[in-house]
Backbone as ProteinMPNN parsed JSONL, in Angstrom:
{"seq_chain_A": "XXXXXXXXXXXXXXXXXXXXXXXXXXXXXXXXXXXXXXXXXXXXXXXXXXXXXXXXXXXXXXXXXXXXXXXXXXXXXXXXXXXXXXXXXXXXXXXXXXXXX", "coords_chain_A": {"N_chain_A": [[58.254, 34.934, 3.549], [58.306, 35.997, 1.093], [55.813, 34.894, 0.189], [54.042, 35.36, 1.672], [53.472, 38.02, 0.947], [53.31, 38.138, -1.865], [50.667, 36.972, -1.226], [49.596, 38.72, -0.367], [49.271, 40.665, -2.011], [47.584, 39.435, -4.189], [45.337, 39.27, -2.573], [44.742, 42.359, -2.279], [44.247, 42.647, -5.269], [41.882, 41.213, -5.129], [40.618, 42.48, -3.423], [40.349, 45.169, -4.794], [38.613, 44.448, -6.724], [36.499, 43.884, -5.442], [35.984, 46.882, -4.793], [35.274, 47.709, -7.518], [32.682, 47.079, -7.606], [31.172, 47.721, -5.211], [32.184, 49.69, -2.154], [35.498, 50.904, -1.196], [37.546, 50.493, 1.768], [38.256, 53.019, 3.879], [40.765, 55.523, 3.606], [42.647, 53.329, 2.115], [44.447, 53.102, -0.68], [44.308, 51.227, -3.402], [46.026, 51.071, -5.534], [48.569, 52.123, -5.031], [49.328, 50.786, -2.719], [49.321, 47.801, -4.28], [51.269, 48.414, -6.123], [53.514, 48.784, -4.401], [54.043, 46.716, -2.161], [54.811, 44.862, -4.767], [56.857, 45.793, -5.648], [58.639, 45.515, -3.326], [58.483, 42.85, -3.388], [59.968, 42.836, -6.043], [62.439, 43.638, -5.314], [63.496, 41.369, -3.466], [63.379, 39.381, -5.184], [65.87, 40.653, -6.214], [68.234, 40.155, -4.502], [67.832, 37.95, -3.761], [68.447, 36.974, -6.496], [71.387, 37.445, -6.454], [72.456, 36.543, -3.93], [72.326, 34.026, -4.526], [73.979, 34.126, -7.222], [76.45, 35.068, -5.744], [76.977, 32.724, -4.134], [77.517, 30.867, -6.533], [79.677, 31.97, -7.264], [81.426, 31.328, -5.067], [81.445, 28.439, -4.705], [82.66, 27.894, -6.846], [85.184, 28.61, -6.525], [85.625, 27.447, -4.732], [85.537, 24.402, -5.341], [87.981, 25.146, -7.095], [89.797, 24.934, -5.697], [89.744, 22.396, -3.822], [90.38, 20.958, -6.187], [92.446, 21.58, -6.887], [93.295, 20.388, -5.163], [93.19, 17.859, -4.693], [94.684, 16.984, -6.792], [97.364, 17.07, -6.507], [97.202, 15.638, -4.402], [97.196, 13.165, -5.968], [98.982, 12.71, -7.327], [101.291, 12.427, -5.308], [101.057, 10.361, -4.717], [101.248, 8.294, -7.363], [104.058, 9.022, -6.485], [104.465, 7.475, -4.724], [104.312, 8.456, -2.618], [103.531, 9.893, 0.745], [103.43, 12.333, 2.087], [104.626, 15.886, 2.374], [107.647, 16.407, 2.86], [108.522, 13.817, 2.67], [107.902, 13.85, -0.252], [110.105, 15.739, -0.814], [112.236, 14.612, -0.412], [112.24, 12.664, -2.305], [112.116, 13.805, -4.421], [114.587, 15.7, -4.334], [116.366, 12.946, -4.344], [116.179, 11.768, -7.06], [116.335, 13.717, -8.969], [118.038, 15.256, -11.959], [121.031, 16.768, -11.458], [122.002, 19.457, -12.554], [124.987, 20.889, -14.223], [126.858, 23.446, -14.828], [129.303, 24.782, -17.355]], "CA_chain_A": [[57.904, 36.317, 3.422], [57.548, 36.328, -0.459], [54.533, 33.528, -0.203], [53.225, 36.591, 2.189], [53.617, 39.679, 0.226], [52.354, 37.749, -3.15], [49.296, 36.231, -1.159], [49.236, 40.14, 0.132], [48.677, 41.24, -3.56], [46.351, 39.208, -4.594], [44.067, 40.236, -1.641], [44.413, 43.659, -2.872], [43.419, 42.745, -6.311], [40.023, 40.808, -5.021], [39.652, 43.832, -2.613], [40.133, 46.172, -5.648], [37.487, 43.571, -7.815], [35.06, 44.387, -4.655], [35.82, 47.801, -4.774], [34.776, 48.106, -8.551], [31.611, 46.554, -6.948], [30.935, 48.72, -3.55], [33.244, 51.083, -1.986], [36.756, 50.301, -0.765], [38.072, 51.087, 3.116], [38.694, 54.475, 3.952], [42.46, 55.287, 3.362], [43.546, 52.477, 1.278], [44.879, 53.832, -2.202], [44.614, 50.227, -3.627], [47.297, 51.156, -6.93], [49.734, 52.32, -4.465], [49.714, 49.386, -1.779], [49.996, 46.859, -4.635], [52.345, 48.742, -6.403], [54.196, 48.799, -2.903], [54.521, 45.176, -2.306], [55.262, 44.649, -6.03], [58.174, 46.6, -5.887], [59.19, 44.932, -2.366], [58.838, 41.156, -4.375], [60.869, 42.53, -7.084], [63.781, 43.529, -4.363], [63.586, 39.88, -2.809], [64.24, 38.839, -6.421], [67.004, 40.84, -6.566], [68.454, 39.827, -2.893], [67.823, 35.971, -3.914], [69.401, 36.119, -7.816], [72.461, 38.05, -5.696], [72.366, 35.73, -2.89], [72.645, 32.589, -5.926], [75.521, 34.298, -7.643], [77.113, 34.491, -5.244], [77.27, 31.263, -4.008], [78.291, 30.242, -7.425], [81.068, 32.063, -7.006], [82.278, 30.664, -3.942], [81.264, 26.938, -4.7], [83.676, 27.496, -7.981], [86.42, 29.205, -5.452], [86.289, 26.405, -3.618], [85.758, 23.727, -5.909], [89.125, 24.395, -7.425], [91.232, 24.414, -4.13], [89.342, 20.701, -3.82], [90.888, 19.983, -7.443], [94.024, 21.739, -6.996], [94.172, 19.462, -3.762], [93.101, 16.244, -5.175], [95.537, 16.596, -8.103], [98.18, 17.033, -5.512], [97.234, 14.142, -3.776], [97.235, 12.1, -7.316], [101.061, 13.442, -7.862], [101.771, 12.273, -4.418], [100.435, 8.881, -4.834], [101.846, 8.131, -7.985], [105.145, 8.551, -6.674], [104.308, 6.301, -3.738], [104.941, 9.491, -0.929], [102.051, 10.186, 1.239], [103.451, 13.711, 3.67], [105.434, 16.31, 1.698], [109.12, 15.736, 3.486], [108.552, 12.142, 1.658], [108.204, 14.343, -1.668], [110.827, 16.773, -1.082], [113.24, 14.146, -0.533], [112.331, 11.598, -3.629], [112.383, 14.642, -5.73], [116.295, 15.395, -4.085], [116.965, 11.796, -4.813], [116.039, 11.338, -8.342], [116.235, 14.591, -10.118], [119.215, 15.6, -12.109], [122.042, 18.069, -11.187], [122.718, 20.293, -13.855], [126.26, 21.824, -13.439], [126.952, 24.538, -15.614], [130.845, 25.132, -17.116]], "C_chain_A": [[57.446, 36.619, 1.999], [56.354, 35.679, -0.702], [53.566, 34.983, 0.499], [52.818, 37.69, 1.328], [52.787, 39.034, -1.156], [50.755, 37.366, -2.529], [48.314, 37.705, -0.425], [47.993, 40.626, -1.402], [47.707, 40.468, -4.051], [45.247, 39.312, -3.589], [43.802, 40.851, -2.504], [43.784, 43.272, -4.437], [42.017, 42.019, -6.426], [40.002, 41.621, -4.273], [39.233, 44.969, -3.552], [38.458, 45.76, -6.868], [35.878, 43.964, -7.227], [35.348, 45.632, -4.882], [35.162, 48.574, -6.074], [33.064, 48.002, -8.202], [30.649, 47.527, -5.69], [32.185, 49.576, -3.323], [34.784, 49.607, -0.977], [36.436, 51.212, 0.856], [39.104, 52.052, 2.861], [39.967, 54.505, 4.265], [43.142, 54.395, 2.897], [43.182, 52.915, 0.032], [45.588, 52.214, -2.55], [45.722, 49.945, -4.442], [48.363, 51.075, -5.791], [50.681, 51.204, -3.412], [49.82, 48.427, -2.714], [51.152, 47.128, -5.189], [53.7, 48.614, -5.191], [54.966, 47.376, -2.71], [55.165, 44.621, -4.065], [57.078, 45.076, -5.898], [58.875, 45.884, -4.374], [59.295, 42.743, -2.989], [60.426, 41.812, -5.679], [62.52, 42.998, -5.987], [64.133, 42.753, -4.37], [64.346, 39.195, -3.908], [65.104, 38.76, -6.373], [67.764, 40.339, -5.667], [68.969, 38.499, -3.398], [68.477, 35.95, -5.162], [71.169, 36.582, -7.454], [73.082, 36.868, -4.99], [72.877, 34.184, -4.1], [74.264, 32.932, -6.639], [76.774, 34.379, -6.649], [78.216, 33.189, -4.191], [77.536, 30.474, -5.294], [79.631, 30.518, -7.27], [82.021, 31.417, -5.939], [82.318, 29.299, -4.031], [82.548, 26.578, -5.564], [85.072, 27.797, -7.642], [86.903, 27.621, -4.745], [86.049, 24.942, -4.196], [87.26, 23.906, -6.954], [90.178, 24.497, -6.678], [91.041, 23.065, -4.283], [90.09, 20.107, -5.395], [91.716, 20.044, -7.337], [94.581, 20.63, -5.567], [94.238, 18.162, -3.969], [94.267, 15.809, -6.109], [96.514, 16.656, -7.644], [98.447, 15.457, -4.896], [97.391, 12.813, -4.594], [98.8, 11.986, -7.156], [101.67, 12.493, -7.024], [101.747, 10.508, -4.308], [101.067, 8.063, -5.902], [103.453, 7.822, -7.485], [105.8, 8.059, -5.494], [104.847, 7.474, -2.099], [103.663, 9.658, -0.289], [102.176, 11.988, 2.133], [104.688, 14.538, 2.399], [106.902, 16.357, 1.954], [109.661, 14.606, 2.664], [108.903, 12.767, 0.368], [109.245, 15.292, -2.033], [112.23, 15.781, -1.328], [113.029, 13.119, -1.744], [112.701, 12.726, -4.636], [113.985, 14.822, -5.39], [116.703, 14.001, -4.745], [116.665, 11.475, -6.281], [115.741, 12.73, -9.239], [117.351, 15.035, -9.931], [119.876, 16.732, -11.942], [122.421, 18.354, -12.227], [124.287, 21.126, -13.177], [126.719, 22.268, -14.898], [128.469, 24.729, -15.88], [131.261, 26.682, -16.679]], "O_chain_A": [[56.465, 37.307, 1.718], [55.808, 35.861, -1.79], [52.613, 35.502, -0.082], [51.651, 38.059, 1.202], [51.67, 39.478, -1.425], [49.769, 37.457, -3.261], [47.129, 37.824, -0.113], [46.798, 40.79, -1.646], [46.749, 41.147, -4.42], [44.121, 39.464, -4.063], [43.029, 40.553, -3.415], [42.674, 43.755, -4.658], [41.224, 42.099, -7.364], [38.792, 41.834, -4.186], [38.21, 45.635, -3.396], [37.659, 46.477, -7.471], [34.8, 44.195, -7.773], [34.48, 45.801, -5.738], [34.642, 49.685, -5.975], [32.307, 48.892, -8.588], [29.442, 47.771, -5.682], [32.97, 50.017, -4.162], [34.907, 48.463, -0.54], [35.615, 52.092, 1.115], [40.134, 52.108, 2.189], [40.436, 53.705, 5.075], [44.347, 54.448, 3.14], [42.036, 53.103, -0.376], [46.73, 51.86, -2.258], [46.385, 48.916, -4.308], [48.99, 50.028, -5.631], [51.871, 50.91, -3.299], [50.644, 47.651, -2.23], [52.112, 46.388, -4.978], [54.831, 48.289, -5.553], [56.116, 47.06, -3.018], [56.146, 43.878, -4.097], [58.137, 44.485, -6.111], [60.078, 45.76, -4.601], [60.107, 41.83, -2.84], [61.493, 41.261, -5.95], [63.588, 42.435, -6.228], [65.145, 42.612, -5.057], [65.439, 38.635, -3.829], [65.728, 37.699, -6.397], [68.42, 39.595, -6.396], [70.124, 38.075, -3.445], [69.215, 34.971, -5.273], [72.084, 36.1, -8.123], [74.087, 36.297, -5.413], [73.972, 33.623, -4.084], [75.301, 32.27, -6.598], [77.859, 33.822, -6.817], [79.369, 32.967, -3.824], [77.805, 29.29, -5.096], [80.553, 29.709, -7.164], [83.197, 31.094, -6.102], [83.258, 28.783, -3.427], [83.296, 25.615, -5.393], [86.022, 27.363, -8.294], [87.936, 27.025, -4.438], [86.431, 24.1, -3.382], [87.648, 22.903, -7.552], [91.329, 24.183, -6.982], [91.941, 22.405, -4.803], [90.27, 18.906, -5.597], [92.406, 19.038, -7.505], [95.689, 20.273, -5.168], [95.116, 17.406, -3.554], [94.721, 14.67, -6.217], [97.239, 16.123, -8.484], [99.336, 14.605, -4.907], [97.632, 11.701, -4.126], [99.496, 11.018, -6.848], [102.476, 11.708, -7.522], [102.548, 9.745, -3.766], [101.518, 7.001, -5.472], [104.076, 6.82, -7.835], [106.989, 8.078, -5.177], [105.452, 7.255, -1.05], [102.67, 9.515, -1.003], [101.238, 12.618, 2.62], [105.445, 13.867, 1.697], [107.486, 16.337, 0.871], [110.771, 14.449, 2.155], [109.947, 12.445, -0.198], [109.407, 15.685, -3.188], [113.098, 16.035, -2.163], [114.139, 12.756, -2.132], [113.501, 12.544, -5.554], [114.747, 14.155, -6.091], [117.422, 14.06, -5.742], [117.299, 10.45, -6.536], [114.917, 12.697, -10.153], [117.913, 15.282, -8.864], [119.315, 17.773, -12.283], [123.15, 17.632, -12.908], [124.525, 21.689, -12.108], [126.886, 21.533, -15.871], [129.14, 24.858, -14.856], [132.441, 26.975, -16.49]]}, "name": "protein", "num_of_chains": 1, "seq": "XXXXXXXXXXXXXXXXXXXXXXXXXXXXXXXXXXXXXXXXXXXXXXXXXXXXXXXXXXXXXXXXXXXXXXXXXXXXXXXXXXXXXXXXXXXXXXXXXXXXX"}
């Protein structure tokens, strides 16, 4: 649609190039129709640098679940457990009881 609307506007500015030339077709106000599409490209812009940010945002959302999960899975590996049950109970078995007087 934007390859459209730009290949729109430059029509209009070789129809406006003939019109300096001969006459233009009756009821086209050439300023206004490119201005028109102009202003419908610069929307799209906005739409598409929108549309980008926010898919940064979500890639970086969800790239650090994937880290916070990997670094999990490091932890887990390290201390030879693979299912968290495995890690609840090595941590019971080897971490110290504090007892308070």
């Amino acid at each position: 649609m934007e390859r459209h609307l730009k290949a729109e506007v430059q029509e209009l500015f070789a129809l406006a190039e003939q019109a300096d030339q001969s006459g233009i077709p009756e009821g086209v106000n050439l300023p206004e129709e490119i201005q028109r599409r102009e202003d419908r490209l610069a929307v799209m812009a906005a739409a598409k640098a929108r549309i980008a940010e926010r898919a940064q945002a979500r890639y970086a959302k969800e790239k650090g679940h994937y880290d916070t999960n990997m670094a999990h899975r490091a932890e887990r590996e390290v201390l030879g457990c693979q299912t968290a049950p495995e890690i609840y109970q090595f941590l019971a078995e080897n971490s110290v009881k504090m007892v308070y007087p």
